[in-house]
C-alpha positions as a Markdown table, in Angstrom:
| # | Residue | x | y | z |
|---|---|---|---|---|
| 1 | Unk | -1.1 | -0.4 | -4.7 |
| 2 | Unk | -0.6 | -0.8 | -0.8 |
| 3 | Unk | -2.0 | 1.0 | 1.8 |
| 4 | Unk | 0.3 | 4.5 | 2.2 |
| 5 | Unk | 1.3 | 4.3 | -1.3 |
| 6 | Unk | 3.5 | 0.4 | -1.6 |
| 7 | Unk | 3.5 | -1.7 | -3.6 |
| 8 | Unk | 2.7 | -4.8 | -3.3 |
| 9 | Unk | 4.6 | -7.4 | -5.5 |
| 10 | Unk | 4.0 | -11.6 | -5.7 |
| 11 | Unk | 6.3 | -13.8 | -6.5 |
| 12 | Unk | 5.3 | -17.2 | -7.5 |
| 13 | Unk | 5.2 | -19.0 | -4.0 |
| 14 | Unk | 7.0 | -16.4 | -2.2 |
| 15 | Unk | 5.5 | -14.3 | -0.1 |
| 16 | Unk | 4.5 | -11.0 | -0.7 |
| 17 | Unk | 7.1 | -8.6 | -1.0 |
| 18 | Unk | 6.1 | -4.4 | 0.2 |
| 19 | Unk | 8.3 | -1.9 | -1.4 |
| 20 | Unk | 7.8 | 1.8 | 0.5 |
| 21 | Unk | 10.2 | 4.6 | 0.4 |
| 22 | Unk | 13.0 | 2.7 | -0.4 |
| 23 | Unk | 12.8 | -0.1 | 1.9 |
| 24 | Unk | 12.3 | -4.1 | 0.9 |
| 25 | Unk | 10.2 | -6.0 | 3.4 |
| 26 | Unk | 9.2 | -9.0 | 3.3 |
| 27 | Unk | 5.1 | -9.9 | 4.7 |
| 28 | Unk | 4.7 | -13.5 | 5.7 |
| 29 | Unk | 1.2 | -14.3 | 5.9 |
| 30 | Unk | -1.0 | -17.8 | 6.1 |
| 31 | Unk | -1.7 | -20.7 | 8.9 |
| 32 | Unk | 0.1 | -24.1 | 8.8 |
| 33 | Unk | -0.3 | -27.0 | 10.8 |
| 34 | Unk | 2.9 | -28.5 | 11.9 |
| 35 | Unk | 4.4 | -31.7 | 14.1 |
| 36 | Unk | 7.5 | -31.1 | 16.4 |
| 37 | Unk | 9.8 | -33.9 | 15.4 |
| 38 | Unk | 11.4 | -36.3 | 18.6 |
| 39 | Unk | 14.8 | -33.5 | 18.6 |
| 40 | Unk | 12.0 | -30.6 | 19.0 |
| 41 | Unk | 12.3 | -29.8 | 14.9 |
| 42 | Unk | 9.7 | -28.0 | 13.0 |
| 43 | Unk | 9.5 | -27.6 | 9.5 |
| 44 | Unk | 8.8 | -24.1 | 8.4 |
| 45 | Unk | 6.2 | -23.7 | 5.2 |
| 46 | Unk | 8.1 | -23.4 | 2.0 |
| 47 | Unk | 6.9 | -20.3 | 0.9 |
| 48 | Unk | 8.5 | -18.9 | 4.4 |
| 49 | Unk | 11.9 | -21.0 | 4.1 |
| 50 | Unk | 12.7 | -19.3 | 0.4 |
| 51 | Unk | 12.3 | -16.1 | 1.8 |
| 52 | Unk | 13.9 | -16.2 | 5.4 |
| 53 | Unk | 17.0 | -17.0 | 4.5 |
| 54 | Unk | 19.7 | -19.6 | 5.9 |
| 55 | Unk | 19.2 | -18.5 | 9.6 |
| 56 | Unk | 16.8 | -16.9 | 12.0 |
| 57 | Unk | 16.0 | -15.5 | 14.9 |
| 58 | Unk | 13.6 | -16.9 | 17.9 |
| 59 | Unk | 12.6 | -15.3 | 21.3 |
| 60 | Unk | 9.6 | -14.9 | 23.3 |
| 61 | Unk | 6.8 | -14.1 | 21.6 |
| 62 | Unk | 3.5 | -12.0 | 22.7 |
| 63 | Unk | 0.6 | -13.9 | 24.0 |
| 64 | Unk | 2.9 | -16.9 | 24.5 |
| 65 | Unk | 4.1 | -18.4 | 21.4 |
| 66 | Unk | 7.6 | -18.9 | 19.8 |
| 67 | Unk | 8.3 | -15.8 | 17.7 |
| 68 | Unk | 10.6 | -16.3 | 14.0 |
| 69 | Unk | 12.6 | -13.1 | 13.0 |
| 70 | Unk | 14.2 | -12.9 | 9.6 |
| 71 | Unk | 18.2 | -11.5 | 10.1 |
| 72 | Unk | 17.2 | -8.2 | 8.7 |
| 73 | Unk | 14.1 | -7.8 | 11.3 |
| 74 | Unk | 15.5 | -9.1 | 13.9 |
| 75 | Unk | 19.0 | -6.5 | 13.6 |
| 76 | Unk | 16.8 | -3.0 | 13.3 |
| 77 | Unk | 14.6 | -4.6 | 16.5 |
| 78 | Unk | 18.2 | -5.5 | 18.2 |
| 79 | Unk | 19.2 | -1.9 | 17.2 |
| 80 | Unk | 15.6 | -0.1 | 18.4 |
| 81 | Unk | 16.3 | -1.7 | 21.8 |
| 82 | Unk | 19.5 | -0.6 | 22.0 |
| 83 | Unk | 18.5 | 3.8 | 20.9 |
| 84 | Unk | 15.5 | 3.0 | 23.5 |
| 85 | Unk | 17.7 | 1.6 | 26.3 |
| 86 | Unk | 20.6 | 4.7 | 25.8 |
| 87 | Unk | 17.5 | 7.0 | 25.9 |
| 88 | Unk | 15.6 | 5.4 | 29.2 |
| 89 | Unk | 12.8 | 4.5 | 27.7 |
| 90 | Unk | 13.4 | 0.7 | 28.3 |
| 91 | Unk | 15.3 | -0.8 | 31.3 |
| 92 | Unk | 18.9 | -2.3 | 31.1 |
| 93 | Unk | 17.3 | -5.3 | 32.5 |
| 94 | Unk | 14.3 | -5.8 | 29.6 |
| 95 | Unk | 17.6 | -5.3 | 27.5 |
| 96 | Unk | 19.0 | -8.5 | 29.2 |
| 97 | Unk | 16.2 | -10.3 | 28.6 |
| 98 | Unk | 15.5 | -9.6 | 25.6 |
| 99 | Unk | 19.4 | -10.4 | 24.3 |
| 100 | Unk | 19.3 | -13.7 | 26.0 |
| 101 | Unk | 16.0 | -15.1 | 25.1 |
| 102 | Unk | 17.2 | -14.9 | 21.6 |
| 103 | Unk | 18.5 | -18.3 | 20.0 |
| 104 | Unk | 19.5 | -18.1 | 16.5 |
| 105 | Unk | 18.6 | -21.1 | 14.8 |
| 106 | Unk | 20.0 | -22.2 | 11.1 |
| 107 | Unk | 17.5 | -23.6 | 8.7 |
| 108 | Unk | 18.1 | -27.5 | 8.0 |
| 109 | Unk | 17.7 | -29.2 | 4.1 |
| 110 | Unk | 14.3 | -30.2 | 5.0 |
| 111 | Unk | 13.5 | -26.9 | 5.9 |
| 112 | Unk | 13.6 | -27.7 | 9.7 |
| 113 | Unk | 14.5 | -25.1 | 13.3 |
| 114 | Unk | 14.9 | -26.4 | 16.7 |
| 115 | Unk | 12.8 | -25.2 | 19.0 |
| 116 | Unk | 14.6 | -23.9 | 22.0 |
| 117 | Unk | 13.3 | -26.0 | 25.6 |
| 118 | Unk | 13.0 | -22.6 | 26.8 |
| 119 | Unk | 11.1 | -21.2 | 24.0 |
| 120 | Unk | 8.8 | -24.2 | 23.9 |
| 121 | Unk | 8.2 | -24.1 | 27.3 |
| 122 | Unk | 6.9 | -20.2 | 27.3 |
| 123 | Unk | 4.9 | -21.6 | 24.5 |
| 124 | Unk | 3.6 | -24.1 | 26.3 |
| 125 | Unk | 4.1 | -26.8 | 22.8 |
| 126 | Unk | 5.3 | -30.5 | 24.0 |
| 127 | Unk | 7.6 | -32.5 | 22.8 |
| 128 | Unk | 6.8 | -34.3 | 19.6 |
| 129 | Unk | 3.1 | -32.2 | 19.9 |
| 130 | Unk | 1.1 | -30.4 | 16.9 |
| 131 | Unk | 2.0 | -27.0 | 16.5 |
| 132 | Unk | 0.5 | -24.0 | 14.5 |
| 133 | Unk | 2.8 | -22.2 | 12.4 |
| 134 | Unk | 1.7 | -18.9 | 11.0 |
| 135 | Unk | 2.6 | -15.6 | 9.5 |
| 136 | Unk | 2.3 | -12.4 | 11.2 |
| 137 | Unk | 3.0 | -10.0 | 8.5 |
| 138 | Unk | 6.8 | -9.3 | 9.7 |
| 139 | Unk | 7.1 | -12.1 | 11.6 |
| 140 | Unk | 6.5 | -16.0 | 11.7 |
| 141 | Unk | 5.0 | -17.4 | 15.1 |
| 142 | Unk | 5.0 | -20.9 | 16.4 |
| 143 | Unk | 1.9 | -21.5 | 18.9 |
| 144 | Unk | 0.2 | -24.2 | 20.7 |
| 145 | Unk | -3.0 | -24.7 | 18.7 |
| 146 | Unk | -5.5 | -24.3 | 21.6 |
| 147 | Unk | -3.8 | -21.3 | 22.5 |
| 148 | Unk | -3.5 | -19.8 | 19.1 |
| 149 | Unk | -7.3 | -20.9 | 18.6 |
| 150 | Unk | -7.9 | -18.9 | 21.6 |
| 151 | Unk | -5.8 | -15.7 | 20.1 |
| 152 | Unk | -7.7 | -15.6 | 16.7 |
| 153 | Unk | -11.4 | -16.0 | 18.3 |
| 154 | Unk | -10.1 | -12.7 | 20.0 |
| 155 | Unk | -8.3 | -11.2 | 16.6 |
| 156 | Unk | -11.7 | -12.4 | 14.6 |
| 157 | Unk | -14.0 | -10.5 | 17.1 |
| 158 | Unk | -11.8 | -6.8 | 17.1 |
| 159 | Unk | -12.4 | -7.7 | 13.2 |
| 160 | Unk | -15.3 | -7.3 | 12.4 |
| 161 | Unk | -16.4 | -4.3 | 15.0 |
């Protein structure tokens, strides 16, 4: 049993999937180490490409990485932004932004996404350059691995206060 009463179920590889009040979500969790290919290419981890699906969503992520949203996630955000914007909670302009940062990117045979220039460049991740690939629970994020090693020293710390 889940925290607030889900359920948690595994699938073989896959990972886990939270069922509460109704709603299917799927958790992506784990750290991969990852090469950009010379076209920018990464390959996702398997256990994230079966669940995905055929096409995703990127866009800035928090604390400078590339950020991976699942169809599904990335729609109810898109929608969120759009109830927040019609009730002035968010600008027009973060609207905007927000819209156009996003590049959807379809998922190769090998299980590969371009990396947007723009994306990569917020992320500060080079061209051909290792890359940490993780799962954030409803989310995948691409990071430079000195940044990201900088990130979880932080995350590690707020831990185990």
């Amino acid at each position: 049993m889940g925290k607030n009463g889900g359920i948690i179920e595994r699938c073989g590889g896959k990972p886990p999937v939270v069922l509460r009040q109704g709603a299917i979500r799927t958790v992506f969790v784990g750290v991969y180490e990852r090469q950009l290919d010379e076209r920018g290419r990464v390959a996702l981890p398997a256990s994230f490409r079966s669940t995905i699906g055929e096409q995703c969503y990127l866009t800035y992520g928090d604390d400078g990485c590339v950020r991976i949203m699942s169809s599904d996630v990335f729609h109810v955000e898109a929608q969120e932004m759009i109830d927040r914007v019609k009730a002035g909670e968010v600008s027009r302009a973060k609207q905007r932004v927000f819209a156009s940062s996003v590049v959807v990117a379809g998922i190769d045979k090998q299980g590969r996404i371009l990396l947007d220039p723009r994306l990569r460049a917020h992320a500060a991740i080079e061209s051909q350059a290792r890359v940490t690939v993780l799962g954030a629970l409803d989310r995948i994020e691409i990071w430079e691995p000195k940044r990201y090693e900088q990130q979880e020293t932080v995350g590690l710390q707020e831990m185990v206060q």
